[in-house]
Every structure is written in structure tokens, then in C-alpha cells.
KEBADO-865409 format. One record per residue (C-alpha): x, y, z; residue in three letters. Coordinates in nm, 2 decimals. Layout:
residues N
X, Y, Z, ALA $
...
This chain:
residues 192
0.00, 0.00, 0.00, UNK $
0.27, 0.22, 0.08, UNK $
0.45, 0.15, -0.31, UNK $
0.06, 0.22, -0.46, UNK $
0.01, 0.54, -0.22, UNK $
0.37, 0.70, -0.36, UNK $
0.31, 0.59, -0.71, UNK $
-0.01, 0.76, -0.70, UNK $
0.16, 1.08, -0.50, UNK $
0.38, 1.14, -0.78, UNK $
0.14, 1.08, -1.07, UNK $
-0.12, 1.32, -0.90, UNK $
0.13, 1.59, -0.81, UNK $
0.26, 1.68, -1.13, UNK $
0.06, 2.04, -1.28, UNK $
0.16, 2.21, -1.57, UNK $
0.28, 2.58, -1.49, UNK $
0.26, 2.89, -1.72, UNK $
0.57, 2.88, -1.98, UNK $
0.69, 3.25, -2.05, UNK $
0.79, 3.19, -2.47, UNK $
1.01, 3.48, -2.65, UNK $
0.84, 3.43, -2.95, UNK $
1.06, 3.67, -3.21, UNK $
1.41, 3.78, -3.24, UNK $
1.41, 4.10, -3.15, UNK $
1.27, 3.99, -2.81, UNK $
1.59, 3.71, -2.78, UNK $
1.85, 3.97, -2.83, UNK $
1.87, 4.04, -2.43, UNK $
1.86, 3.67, -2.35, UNK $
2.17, 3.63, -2.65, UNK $
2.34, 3.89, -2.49, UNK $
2.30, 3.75, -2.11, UNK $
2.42, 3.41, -2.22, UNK $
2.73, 3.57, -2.38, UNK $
2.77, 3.76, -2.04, UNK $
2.72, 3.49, -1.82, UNK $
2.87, 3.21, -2.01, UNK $
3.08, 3.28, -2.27, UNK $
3.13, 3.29, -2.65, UNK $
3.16, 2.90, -2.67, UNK $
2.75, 2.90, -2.54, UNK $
2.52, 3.07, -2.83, UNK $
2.10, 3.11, -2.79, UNK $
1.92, 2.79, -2.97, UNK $
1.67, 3.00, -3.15, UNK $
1.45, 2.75, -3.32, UNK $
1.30, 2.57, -3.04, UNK $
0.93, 2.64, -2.95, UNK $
1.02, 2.78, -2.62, UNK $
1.38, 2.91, -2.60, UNK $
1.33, 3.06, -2.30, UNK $
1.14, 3.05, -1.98, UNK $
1.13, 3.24, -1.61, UNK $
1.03, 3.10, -1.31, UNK $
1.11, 3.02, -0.95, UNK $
1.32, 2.76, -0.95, UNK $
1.53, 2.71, -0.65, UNK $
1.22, 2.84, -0.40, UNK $
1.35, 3.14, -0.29, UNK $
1.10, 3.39, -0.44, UNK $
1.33, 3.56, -0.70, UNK $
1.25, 3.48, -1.06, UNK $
1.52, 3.23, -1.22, UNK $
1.57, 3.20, -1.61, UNK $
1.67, 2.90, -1.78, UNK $
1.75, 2.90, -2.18, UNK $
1.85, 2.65, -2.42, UNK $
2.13, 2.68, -2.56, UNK $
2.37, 2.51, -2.80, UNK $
2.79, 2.45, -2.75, UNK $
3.00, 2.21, -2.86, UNK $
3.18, 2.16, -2.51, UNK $
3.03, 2.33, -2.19, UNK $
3.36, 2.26, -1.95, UNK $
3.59, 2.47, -2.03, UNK $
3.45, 2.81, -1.92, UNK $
3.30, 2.68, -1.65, UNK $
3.60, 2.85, -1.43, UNK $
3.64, 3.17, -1.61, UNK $
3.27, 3.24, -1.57, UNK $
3.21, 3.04, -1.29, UNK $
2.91, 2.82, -1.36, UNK $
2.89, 2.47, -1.26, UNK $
2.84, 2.21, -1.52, UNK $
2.59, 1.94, -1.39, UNK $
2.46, 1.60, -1.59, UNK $
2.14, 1.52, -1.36, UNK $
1.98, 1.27, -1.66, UNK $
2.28, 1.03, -1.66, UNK $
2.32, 1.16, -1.24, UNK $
2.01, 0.95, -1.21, UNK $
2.12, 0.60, -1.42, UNK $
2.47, 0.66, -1.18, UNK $
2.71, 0.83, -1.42, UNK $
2.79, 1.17, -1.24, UNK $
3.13, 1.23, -1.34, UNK $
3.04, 1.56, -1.59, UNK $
3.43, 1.53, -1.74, UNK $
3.31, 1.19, -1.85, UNK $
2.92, 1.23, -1.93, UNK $
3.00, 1.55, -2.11, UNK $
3.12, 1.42, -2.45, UNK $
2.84, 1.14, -2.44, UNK $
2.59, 1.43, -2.64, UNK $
2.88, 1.63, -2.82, UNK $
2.80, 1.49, -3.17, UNK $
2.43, 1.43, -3.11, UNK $
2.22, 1.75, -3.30, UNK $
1.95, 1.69, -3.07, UNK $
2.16, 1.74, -2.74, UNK $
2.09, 2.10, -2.64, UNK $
2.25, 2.18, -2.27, UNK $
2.02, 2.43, -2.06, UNK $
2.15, 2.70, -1.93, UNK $
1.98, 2.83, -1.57, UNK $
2.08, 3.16, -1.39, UNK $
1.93, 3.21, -1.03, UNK $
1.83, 3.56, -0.98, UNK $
2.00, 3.79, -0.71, UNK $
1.78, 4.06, -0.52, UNK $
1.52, 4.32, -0.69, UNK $
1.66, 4.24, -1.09, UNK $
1.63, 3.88, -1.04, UNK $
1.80, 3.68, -1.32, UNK $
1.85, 4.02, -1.53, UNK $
2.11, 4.10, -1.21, UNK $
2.50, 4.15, -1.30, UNK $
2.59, 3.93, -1.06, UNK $
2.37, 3.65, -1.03, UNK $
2.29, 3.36, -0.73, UNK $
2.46, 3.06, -0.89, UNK $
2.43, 2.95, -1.28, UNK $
2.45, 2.64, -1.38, UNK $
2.46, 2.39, -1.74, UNK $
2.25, 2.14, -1.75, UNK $
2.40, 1.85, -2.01, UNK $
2.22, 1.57, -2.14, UNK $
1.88, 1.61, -2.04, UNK $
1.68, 1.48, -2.35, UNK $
1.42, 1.75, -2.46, UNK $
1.25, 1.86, -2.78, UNK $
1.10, 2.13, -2.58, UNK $
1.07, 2.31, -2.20, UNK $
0.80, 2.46, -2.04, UNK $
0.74, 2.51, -1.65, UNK $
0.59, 2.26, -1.44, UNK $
0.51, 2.20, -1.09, UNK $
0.57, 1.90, -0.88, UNK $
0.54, 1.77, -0.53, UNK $
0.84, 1.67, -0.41, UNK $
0.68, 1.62, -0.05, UNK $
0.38, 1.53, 0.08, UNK $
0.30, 1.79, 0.34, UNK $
0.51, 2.09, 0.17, UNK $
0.39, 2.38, -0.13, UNK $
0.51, 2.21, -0.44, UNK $
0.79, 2.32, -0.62, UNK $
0.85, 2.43, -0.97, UNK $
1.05, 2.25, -1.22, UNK $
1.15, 2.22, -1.59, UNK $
0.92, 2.00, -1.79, UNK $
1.15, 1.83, -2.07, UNK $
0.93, 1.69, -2.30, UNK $
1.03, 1.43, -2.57, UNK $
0.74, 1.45, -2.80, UNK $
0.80, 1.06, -2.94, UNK $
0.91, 0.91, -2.56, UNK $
0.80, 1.06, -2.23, UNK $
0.80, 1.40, -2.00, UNK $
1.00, 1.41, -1.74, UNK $
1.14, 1.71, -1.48, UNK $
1.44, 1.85, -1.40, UNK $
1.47, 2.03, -1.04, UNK $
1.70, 2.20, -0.81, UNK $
1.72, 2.00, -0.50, UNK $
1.80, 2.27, -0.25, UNK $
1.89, 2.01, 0.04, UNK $
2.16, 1.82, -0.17, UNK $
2.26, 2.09, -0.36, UNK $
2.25, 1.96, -0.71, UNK $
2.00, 1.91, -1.00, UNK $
1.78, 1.61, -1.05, UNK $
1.64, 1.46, -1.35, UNK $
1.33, 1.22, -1.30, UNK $
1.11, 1.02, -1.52, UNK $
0.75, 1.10, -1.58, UNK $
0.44, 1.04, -1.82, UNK $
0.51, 0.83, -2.14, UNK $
0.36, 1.00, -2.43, UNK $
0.13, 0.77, -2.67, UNK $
């Protein structure tokens, strides 16, 4: 009963969020120009996904949080110089954590787009020069993001989280797990 009542927590607690879309180029140029800022010239803006862009509170604290997608043909080697940290939570959940291994597992695959996520500092939230934290997410397999929400536990508010969506396999969520300190991936819905 207790496997049946958390199968059923999970299933019931997932609710779709509002997605904030950029829908035209002259409204990506700031969001091109942050991830140059904040990341570097080997990141660039993917610009032909449904939903490049989206806003929302992601680590709980009550300051909006941006995550883009984003393409680059290696993630690691900026991470120092503008000190983000590169995380792989979709292989992090089959055991694979090492990110100087996992990393070159999507370089050659089109389809493998890393996510980019700033958490926002103070009154300019993401749009702040100095940010929280930022972080790469690699690997996560997505055709495209939106925001969701998702009970992590039974008896707190839910939290919000990154809907990846594979439009031939499945949904699933990536979230920011504030007591480990990391990013998780988890399985959801199959899609027929």
C-alpha cells in the first residue's frame, strides 16, 4: 500500500505551470546577450525551439530564475572563467555523475541541447549582473521546455521544475534539490 500510495503521490502531483515563450528575435537579443555575459562565447541562444526561454522560481527562494537552451560544442571549459557549474542530472540518475566523462556522451548528437539556468540575485532577479549561482544542465533529452510543478513532499507547497518533453518518448522534470545541492532529472508520463 505504501508502493501504490507513492506511485499515486507522484502521478497526482505533477501540474503544468505557465511557460513564459520569446516568441521573435528581436525579443531574444537580451537573452543572447546574457548568455554571452554569463557564459561565454563557446554557449550561443538555440533559436529555433518552441520555447527558447522561460522564467520561473526555481530554486524556492521567491526571486525569478531563467533557464534558456542553448547550443555548445563543449560546456567545460569556461566553467572557471565564468564560474558556472556544469551538472549531468539525466545520466546523475542511471549513476554516471562524473560531468568530465558524461560530457562528451551528447557532443555529436544535434539533438543534445544543454540548458542553461541563472538564479536571480535581489530586486533584478535573473537580469542582475551578478547573479545567485548558474549552472549547465548537459544531457537532459528535450524537444521542448516549459514550466511545471511537482510535489516533491507530501505535506510541503510544491515546487517548480523544468518539464522536458520528448514528443516521441516521455516527460520528465528536471529540479533543483536545494537540500543536496545539485540538479535532479526524474522520469515521468510516457507520451502515446
Amino acid at each position: 500500500m505504501k508502493y501504490l500510495g507513492g506511485v499515486l503521490l507522484f502521478a497526482a502531483t505533477v501540474a503544468w505551470g505557465q511557460t513564459s515563450p520569446v516568441p521573435n528575435a528581436a525579443k531574444l537579443q537580451p537573452f543572447i546577450r546574457i548568455v554571452q555575459q554569463q557564459f561565454g562565447s563557446s554557449f550561443a541562444l538555440a533559436q529555433k525551439f518552441p520555447t527558447p526561454v522561460i522564467t520561473t522560481d526555481l530554486d524556492g527562494d521567491g526571486v525569478e530564475d531563467l533557464v534558456m537552451v542553448a547550443e555548445s560544442k563543449d560546456p567545460l571549459p569556461d566553467s572557471y572563467q565564468y564560474k558556472y557549474v556544469v551538472e549531468d542530472p539525466y545520466h546523475s540518475f542511471f549513476g554516471f555523475g562524473d560531468v568530465r566523462e558524461t560530457a562528451a556522451m551528447g557532443r555529436f548528437d544535434p539533438q543534445n541541447h544543454p540548458l542553461l539556468v541563472v538564479f536571480g540575485a535581489g530586486a533584478q532577479a535573473w537580469r542582475a549582473a551578478t547573479p545567485k549561482a548558474k549552472f549547465v544542465l548537459i544531457n537532459v533529452p528535450f524537444d521542448s521546455i516549459e514550466v511545471g510543478r511537482m510535489l516533491v513532499k507530501p505535506k510541503k507547497p510544491p515546487i517548480f521544475v523544468i518539464k522536458a518533453v520528448e514528443a516521441q518518448e516521455m516527460e520528465s522534470s528536471v529540479f533543483w534539490d536545494a537540500k543536496k545541492k545539485r540538479w535532479r532529472w526524474e522520469p515521468g508520463n510516457t507520451i502515446d
